[in-house]
C-alpha positions as CSV (number, residue, x, y, z in Angstrom):
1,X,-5.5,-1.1,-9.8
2,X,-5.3,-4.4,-8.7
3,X,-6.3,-5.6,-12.0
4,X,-4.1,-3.7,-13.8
5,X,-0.8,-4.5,-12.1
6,X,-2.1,-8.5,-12.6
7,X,-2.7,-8.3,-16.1
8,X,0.9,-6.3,-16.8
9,X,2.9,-8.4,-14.9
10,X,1.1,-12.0,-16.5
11,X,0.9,-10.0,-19.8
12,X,4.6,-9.1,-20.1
13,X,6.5,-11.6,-17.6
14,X,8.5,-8.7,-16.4
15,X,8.7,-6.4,-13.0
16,X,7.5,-2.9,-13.1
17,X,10.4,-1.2,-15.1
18,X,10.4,-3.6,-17.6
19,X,6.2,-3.3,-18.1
20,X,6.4,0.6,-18.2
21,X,9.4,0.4,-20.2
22,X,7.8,-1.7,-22.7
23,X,4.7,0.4,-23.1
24,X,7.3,3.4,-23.7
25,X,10.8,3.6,-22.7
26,X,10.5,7.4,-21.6
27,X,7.8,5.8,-18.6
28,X,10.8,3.4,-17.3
29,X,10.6,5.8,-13.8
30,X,7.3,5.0,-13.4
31,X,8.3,1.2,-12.6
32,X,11.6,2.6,-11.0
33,X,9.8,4.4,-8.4
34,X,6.9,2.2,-7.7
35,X,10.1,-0.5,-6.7
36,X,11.9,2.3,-4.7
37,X,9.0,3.1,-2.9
38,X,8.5,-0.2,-1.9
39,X,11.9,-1.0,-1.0
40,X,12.2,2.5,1.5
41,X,8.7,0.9,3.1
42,X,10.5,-2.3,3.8
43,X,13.4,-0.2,5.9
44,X,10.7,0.8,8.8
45,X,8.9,-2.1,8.4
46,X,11.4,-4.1,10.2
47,X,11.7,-1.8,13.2
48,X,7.8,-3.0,13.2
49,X,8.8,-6.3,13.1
50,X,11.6,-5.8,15.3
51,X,8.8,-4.2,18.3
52,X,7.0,-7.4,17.6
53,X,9.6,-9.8,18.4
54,X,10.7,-7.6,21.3
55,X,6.7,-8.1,22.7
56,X,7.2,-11.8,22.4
57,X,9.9,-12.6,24.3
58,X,8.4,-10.2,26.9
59,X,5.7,-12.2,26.6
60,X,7.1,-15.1,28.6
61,X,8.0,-12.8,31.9
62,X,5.5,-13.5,34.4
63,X,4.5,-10.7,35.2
64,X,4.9,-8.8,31.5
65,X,7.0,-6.1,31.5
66,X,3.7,-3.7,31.4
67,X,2.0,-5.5,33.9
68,X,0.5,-3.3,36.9
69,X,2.1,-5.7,39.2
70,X,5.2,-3.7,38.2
71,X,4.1,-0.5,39.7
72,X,4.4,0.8,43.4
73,X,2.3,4.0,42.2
74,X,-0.4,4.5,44.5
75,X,-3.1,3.8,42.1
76,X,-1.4,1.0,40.0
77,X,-1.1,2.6,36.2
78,X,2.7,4.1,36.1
79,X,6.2,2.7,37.3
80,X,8.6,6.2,36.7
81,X,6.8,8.7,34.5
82,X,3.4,9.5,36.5
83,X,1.2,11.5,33.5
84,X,1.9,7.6,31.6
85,X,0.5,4.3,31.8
86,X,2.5,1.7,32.1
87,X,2.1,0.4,28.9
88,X,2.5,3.6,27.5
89,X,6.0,4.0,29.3
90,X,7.2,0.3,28.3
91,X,6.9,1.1,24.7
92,X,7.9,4.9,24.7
93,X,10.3,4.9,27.2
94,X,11.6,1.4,27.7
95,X,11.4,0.5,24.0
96,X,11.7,3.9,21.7
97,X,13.8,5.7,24.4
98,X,11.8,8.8,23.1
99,X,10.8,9.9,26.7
100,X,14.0,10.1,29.3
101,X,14.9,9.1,32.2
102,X,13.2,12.2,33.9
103,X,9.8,11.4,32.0
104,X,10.4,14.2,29.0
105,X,9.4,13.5,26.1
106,X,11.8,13.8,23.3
107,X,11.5,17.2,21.7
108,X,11.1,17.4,18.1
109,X,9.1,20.1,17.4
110,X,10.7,23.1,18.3
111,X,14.4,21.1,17.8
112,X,15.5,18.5,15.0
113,X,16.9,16.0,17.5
114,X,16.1,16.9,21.1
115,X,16.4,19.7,23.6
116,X,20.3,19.6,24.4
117,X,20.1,17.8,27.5
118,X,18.4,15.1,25.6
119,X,21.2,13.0,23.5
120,X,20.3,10.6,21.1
121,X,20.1,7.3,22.0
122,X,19.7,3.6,20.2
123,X,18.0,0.6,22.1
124,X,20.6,-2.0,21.7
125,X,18.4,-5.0,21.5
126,X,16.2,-3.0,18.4
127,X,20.2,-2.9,16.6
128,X,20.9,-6.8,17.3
129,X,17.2,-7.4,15.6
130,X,17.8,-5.3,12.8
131,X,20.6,-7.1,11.9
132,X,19.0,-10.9,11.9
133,X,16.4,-9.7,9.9
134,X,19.0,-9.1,7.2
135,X,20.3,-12.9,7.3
136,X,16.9,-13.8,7.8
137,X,14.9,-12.0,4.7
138,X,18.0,-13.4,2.7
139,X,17.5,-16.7,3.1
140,X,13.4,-16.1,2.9
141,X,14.0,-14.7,-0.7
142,X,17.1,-16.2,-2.0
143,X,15.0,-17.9,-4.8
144,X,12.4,-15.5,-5.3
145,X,9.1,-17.1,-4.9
146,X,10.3,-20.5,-4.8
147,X,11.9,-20.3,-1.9
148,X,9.4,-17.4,0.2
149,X,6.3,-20.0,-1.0
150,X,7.9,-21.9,1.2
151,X,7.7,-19.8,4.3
152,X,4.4,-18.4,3.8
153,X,2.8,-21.6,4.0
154,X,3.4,-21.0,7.6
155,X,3.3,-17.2,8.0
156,X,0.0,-16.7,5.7
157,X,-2.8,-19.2,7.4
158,X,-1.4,-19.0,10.8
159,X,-2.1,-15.2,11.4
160,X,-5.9,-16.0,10.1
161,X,-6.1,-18.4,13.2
162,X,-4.4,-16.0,15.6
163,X,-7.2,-13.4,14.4
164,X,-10.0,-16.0,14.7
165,X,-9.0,-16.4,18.3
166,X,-8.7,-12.8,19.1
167,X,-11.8,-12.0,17.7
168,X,-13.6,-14.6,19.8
169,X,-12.4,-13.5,22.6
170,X,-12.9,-10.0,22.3
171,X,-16.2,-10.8,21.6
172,X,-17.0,-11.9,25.0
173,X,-15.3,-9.3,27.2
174,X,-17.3,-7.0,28.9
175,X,-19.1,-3.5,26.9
176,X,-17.1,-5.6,23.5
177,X,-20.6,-4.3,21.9
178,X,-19.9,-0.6,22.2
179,X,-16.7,-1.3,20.5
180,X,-18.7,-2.5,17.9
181,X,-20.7,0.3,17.6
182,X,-17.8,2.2,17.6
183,X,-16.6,0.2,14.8
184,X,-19.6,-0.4,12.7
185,X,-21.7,3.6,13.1
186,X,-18.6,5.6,14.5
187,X,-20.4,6.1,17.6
188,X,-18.8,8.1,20.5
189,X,-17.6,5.9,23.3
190,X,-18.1,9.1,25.9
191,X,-21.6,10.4,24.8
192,X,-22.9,7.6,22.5
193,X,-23.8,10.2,20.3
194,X,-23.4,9.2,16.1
195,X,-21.3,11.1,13.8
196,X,-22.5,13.4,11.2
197,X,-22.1,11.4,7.7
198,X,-22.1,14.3,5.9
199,X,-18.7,16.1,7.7
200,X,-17.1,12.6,7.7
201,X,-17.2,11.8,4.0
202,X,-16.3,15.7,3.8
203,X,-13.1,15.3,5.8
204,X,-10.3,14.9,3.0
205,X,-7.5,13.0,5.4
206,X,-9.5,10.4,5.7
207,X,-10.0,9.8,2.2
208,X,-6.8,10.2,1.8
209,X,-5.3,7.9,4.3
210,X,-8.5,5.5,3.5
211,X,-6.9,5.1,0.0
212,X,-3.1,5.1,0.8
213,X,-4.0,2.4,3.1
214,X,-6.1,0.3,0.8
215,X,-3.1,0.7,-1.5
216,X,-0.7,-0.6,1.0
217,X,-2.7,-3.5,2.4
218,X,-3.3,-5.0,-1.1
219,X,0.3,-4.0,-2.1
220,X,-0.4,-1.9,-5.1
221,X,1.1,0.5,-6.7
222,X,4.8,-0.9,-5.3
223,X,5.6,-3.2,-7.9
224,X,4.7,-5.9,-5.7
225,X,1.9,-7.8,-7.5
226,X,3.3,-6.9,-11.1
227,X,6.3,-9.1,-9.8
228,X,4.4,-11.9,-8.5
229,X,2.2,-12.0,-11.3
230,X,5.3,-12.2,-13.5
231,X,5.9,-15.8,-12.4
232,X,2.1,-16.6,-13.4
233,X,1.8,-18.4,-16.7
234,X,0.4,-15.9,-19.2
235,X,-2.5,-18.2,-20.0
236,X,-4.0,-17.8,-16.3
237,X,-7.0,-16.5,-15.2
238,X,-6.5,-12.8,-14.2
239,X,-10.3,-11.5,-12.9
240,X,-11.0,-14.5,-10.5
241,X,-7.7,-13.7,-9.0
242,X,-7.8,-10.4,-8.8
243,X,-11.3,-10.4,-7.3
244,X,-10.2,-12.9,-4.9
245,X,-7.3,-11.3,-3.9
246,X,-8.7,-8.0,-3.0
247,X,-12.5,-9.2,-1.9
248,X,-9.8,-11.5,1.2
249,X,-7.7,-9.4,1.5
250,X,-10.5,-6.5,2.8
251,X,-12.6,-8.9,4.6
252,X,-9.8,-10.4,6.7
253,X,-9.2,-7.0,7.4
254,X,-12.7,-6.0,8.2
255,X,-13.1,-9.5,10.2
256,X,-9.5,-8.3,12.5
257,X,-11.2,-4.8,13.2
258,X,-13.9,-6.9,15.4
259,X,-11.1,-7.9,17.7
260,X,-9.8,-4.7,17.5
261,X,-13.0,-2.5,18.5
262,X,-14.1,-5.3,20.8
263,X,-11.1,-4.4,23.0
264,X,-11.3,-1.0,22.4
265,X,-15.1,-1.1,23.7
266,X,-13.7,-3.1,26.6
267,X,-10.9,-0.5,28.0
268,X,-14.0,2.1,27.3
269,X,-15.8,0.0,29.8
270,X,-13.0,0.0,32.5
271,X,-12.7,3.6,32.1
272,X,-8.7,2.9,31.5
273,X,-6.5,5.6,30.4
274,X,-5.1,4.4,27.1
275,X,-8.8,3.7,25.9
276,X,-8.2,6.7,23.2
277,X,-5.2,5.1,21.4
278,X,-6.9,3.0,18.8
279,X,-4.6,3.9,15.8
280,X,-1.6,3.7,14.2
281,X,1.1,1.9,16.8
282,X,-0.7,3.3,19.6
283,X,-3.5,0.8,19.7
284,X,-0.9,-2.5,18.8
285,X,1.1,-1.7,21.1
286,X,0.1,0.3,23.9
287,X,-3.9,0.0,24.3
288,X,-4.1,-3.6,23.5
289,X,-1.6,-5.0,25.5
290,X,-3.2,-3.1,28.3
291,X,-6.2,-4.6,27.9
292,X,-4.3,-8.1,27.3
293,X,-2.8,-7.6,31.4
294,X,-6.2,-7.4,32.8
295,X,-7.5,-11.0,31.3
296,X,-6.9,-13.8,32.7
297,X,-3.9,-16.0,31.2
298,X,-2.0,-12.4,29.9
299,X,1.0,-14.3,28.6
300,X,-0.9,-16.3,26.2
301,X,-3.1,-14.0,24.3
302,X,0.0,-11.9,24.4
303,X,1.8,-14.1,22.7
304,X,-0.8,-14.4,20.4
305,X,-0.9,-10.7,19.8
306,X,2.5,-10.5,19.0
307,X,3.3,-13.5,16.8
308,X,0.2,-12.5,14.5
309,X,1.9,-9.0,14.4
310,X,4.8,-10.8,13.8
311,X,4.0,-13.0,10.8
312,X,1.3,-10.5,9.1
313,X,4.7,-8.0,9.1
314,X,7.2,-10.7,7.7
315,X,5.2,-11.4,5.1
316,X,4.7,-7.4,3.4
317,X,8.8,-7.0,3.6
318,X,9.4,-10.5,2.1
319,X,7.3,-9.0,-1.0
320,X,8.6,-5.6,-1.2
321,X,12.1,-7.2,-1.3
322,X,10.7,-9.5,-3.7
323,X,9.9,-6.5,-6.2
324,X,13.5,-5.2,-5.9
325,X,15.2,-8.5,-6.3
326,X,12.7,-9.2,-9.4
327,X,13.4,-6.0,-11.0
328,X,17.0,-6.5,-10.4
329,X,17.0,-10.0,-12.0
330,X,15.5,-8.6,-15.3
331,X,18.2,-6.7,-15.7
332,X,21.2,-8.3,-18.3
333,X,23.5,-7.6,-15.5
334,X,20.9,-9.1,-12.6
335,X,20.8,-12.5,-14.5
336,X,24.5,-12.8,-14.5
337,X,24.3,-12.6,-10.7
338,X,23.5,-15.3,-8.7
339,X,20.0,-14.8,-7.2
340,X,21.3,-15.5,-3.9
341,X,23.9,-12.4,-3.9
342,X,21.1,-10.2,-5.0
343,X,19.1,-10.6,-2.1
344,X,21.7,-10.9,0.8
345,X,22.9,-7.2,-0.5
346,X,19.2,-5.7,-1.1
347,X,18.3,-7.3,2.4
348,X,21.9,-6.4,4.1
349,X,21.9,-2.5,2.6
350,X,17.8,-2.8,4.1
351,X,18.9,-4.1,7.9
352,X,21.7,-1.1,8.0
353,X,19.4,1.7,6.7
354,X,16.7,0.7,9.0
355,X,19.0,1.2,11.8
356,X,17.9,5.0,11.4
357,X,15.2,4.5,12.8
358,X,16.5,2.7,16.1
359,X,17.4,6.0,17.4
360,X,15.3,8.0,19.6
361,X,14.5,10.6,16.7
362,X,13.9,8.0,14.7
363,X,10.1,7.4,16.2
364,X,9.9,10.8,14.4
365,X,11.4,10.1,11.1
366,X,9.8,6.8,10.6
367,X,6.3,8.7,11.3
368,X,7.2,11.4,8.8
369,X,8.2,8.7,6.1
370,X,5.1,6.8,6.9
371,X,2.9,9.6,6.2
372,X,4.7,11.4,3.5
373,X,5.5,7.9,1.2
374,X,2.0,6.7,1.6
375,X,-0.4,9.4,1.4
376,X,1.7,11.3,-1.5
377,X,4.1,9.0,-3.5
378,X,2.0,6.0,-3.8
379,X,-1.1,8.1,-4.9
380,X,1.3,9.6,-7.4
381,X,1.7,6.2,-8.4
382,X,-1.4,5.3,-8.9
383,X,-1.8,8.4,-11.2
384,X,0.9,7.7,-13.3
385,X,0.5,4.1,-13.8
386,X,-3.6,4.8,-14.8
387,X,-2.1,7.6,-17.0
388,X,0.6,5.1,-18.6
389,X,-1.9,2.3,-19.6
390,X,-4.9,4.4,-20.6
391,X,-3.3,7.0,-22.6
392,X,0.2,6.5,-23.5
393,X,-0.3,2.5,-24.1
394,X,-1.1,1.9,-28.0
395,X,-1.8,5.5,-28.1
396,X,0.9,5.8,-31.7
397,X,-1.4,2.5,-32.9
398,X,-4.5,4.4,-32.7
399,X,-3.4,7.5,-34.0
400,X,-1.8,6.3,-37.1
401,X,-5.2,4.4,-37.6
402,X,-7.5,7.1,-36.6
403,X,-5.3,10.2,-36.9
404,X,-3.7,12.4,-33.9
405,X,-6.2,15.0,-34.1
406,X,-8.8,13.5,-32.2
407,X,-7.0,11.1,-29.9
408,X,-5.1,14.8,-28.7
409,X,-8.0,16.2,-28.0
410,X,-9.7,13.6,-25.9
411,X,-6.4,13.7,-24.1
412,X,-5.7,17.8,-23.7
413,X,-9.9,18.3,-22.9
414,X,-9.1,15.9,-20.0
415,X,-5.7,16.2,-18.3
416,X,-5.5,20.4,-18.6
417,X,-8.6,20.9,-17.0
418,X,-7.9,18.8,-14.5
419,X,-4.1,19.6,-13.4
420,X,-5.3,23.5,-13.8
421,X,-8.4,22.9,-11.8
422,X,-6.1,21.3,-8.8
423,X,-3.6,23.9,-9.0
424,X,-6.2,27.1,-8.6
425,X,-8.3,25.0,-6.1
426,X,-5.1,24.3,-3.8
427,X,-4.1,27.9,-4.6
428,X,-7.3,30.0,-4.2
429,X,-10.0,28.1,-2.3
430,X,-8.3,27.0,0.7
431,X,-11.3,26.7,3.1
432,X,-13.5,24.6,1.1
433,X,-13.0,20.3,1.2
434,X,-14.2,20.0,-2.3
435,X,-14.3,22.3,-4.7
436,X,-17.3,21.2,-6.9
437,X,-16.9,23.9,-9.5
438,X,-13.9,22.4,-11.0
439,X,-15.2,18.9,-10.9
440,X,-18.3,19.9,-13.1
441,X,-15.9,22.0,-15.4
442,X,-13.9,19.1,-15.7
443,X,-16.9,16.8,-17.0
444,X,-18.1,19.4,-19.2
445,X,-14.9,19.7,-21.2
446,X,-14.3,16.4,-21.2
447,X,-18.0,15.8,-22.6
448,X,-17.0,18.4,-25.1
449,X,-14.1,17.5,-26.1
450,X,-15.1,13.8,-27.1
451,X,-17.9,15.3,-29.1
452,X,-15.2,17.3,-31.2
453,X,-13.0,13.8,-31.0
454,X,-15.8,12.0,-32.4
455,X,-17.0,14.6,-35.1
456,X,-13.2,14.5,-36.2
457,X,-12.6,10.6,-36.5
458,X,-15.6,10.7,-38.8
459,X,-16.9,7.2,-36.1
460,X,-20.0,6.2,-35.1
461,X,-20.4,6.9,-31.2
462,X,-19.6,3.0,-30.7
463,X,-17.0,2.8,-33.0
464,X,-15.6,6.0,-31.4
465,X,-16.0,4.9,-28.0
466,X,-14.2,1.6,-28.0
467,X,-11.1,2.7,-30.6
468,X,-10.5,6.2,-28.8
469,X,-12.4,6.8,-26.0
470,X,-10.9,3.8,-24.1
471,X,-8.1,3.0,-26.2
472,X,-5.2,0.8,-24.3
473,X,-7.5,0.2,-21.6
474,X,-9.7,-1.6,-24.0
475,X,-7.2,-4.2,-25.0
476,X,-6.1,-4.8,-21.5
477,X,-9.4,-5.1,-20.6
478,X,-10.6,-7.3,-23.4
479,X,-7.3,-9.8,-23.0
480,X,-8.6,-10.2,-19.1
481,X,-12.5,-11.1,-20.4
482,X,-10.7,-13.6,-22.6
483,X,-8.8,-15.6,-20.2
484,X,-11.7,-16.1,-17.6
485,X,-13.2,-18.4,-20.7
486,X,-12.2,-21.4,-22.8
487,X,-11.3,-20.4,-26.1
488,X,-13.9,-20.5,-28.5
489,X,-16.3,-20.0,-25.9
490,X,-19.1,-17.4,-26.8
491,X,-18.4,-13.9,-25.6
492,X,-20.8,-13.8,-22.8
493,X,-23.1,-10.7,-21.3
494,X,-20.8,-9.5,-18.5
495,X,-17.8,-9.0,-20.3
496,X,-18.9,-5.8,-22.5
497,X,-20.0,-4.3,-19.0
498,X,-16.6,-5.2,-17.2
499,X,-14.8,-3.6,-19.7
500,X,-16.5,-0.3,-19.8
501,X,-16.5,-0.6,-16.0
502,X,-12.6,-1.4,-15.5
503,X,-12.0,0.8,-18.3
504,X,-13.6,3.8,-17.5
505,X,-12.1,3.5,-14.0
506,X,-9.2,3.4,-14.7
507,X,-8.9,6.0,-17.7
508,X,-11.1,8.9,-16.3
509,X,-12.5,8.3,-12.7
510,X,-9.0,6.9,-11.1
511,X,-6.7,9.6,-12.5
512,X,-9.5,12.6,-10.9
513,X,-10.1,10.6,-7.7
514,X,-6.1,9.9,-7.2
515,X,-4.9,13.8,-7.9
516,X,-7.9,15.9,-6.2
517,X,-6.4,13.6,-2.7
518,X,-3.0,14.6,-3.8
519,X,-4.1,18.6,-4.1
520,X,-6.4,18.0,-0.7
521,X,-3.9,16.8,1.4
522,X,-1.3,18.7,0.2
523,X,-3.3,21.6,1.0
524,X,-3.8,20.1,4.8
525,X,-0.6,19.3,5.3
526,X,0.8,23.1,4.2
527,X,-1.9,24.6,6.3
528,X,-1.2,22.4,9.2
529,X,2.2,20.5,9.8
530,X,2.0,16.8,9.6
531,X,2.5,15.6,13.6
532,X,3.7,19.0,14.4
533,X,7.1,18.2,14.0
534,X,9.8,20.4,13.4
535,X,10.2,22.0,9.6
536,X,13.5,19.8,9.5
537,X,11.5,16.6,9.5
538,X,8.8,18.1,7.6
539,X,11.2,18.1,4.8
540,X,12.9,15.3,5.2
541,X,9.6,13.5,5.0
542,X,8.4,15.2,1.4
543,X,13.0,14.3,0.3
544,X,10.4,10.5,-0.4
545,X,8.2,12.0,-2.7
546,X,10.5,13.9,-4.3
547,X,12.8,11.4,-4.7
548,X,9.9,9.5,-6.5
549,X,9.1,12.4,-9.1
550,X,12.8,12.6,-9.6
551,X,12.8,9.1,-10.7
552,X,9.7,9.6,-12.8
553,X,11.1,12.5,-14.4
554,X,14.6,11.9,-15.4
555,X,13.8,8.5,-17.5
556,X,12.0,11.0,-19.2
557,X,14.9,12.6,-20.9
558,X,17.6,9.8,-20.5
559,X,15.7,6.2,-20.7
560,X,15.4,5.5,-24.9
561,X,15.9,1.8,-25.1
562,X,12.5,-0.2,-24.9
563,X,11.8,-3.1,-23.8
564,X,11.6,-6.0,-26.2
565,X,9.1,-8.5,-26.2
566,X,9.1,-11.5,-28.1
567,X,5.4,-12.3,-30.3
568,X,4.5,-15.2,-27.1
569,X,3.2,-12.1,-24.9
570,X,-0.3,-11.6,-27.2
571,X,-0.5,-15.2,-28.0
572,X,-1.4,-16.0,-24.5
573,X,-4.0,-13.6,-24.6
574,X,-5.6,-14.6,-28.5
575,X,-8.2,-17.2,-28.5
576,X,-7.2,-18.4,-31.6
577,X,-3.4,-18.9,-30.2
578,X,-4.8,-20.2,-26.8
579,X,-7.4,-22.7,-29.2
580,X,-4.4,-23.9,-31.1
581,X,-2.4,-24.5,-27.7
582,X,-5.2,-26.2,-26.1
583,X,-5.5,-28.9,-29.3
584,X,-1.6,-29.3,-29.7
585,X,-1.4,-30.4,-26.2
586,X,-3.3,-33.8,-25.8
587,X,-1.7,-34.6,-29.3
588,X,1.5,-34.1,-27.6
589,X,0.5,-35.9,-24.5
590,X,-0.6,-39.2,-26.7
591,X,2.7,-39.2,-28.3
592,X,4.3,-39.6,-25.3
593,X,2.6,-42.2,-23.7
């Protein structure tokens, strides 16, 4: 996916609604809701920010806020609310104001917004946040990349430091190793005992939330790399980049979940109470600052802690604002408007809607959002964006070359067996995880069906496979082999196998993979509600979704204007063109000196 969203953003030198729109005006929502999606993230991802910068100037009180020293409790692990720690009641009670004054915790699941002696409430300090960020984003973004380059010189290698410290010095705290176990072979903390590999790779959710959060860490899906490859020159190299991208992008990521486990080990070793909150905000915010107050020079690594949350959150808003403002500025209208208006509304509208969430139900509707957005919307994403460049992308070229006949039924033996073979297995088999059956009927008829395509085009099985069987992924995938290479270069010995690889991915396994997690957790959440939160917020959270289909479906019918390219976005991407460019440049060069 990553490679995808490079090569149509460097290919076409647009954001996502102009790509989609130029492959076929009808798949304009596609774009449309990939940039929505990301720009609803960015509303909760400043109250994130906003907790961060709340830890960090409670970082320089001596003793922190959460600091046992606080406590008259007679063993030293609650200030008010006795069944919480204090670091627990700092963040839910102090901060989110979703446990009260008389240490009950605000009710919404059997009520929408509280019990009635429990009126909603808004930390004042979160509001005053919420609002800088506005001005701040604004000036971060008022030039696009030109001017957030700027910043994330700063906000890029200096979080990769913080990490490098944190890991070091988890490593060297007390029982860090069973962390690491923990980490590394999923072994219990209490009985040390290994999990069963075959009921974890069986257990849907995590899958699910596996890939949703792949998805978001790398930024996919939301239009955000389409736009910043849009500012790449066409000639560029798109694999190394890609590759490089992605394979830092996991390892940093994999390297920060040492310092993570290593403390999580630790707190296992003290036998402290929050030593079972290592996800989600739980484990920022509540386990590892605990562990943070029992080391010696708190304040510091404290600090640490919360300007490398900090900085690692500033940077995922400046690019989801970046894909709205770079989808806006394609627009006629957009480049009227000066760049700078664009992104003080998009970033002002963002401060004010993520006010929601400073209210004490709004712990609740940011965790519905969170969960709904990313586990459904962006996988739908995914599905349609695989589904735009593999089958609807050159798909008239092929069949006025080859005919319709057997381009259709390539197309029906795939995508009818498999949105049928969801449907009854969500509808019908609602105790198994997987339900094999349908994934063998689906290889079967697609096997089948490519045998009829072939026997219709009258092609060799070669000829076959790379004109039909991966048409539009081909091309893509050819135009990326091209630009890893000088022009005129031979066509070397991996580039056949990354194209069946990539393209094959993307045409046939990403589209199954993407829709049986859709029909999965679907099927969890229906059977089990999300949080067990009230029905209200239940819907509220699946209003994200929907309001994503909506925009994929109503281009549909109303979007008919395509996007126009000029004959520059294949010559990037021809070696002749790119031979020709290469030559006519030193000429040029020599005549001006």
């Amino acid at each position: 996916m990553m490679l995808l969203e490079l090569s149509m953003g460097q290919k076409f030198q647009r954001g996502d609604i102009g790509v989609f729109r130029g492959i076929h005006p009808r798949l304009a929502g596609i774009g449309l809701a990939s940039v929505i999606t990301a720009y609803c993230i960015s509303f909760y991802y400043q109250v994130i920010i906003a907790w961060a910068v709340i830890y960090f100037f409670s970082s320089f009180k001596n003793p922190l806020p959460w600091s046992i020293s606080n406590t008259e409790a007679p063993l030293h692990s609650y200030k008010d609310c006795n069944d919480l720690y204090i670091t627990e009641e700092f963040f839910f009670k102090d901060l989110l104001r979703i446990i009260d004054a008389n240490c009950k915790d605000f009710n919404t699941s059997d009520f929408i917004a509280g019990a009635d002696d429990q009126p909603s409430d808004s930390p004042g300090r979160l509001t005053f946040l919420l609002s800088l960020f506005g001005l701040l984003y604004s000036s971060a973004v008022f030039k696009g990349v030109k001017s957030s380059s700027y910043v994330v010189y700063f906000t890029v290698p200096l979080p990769v430091f913080f990490i490098f410290l944190l890991v070091l010095k988890g490593l060297t705290l007390p029982n860090a190793s069973a962390g690491i176990r923990m980490y590394l072979q999923g072994e219990d903390p209490a009985t040390g005992e290994l999990p069963v590999v075959s009921e974890v790779l069986g257990n849907t959710a995590i899958w699910a939330d596996a890939c949703a959060q792949i998805f978001f860490s790398l930024g996919v899906c939301m239009g955000v790399m389409t736009s910043y490859a849009s500012y790449n020159p066409r000639d560029k190299p798109i694999i190394k980049n890609a590759f490089v991208i992605s394979l830092g992008n996991c390892s940093l990521s994999f390297f920060a979940g040492f310092a993570v486990f290593s403390v999580v080990g630790y707190l296992n070793g003290l036998g402290h109470p929050v030593a079972a909150r290592t996800s989600s905000t739980g484990l920022a915010f509540i386990a590892y600052p605990a562990a943070i107050e029992t080391l010696p020079g708190a304040n510091f690594w404290s600090i640490l802690l919360s300007l490398t949350l900090f900085m690692l959150g500033i940077d995922s808003a400046f690019s989801f604002v970046e894909a709205a403002s770079t989808v806006i500025y394609d627009t006629p209208s957009g480049k009227k408007s000066p760049r700078m208006l664009t992104a003080l509304i998009l970033c002002s509208f963002g401060a004010i809607m993520s006010l929601i969430f400073c209210f004490n139900w709004g712990f609740t509707f940011f965790d519905v959002i969170d969960h709904y957005l990313a586990v459904y919307l962006m996988l739908l994403l995914g599905l349609f964006q695989a589904f735009a460049i593999s089958w609807v992308y050159e798909a008239r070229e092929v069949m006025e070359k080859h005919g319709k006949a057997p381009v259709l039924v390539l197309t029906f033996g795939y995508w009818i067996p498999l949105f049928f073979g969801g449907i009854i297995g969500f509808a019908t088999v609602p105790t198994v995880q997987v339900n094999w059956v349908f994934c063998v009927i689906l290889i079967v008829s697609t096997i089948c069906c490519s045998i009829i395509s072939i026997c219709m085009s009258k092609l060799s099985f070669r000829e076959w496979f790379w004109a039909i069987g991966l048409a539009g992924v081909r091309k893509i995938a050819r135009s990326m082999t091209k630009l890893s290479k000088q022009p005129g270069q031979p066509r070397r010995w991996w580039e056949s196998i990354f194209e069946i690889w990539w393209g094959f991915s993307i045409k046939f396994f990403i589209p199954w993979a993407l829709w049986w997690l859709l029909v999965l957790s679907a099927r969890n959440d229906i059977m089990s509600a999300y949080g067990g939160y009230n029905n209200f917020w239940q819907w509220i959270g699946f209003l994200f979704p929907l309001t994503g289909i909506l925009c994929l479906i109503i281009p549909l019918f109303t979007c008919t204007r395509r996007e126009d390219f000029g004959p520059e976005v294949d010559e990037a991407f021809e070696e002749e063109a790119r031979a020709k460019s290469n030559s006519v440049s030193p000429t040029i060069e020599m005549k001006a000196n």
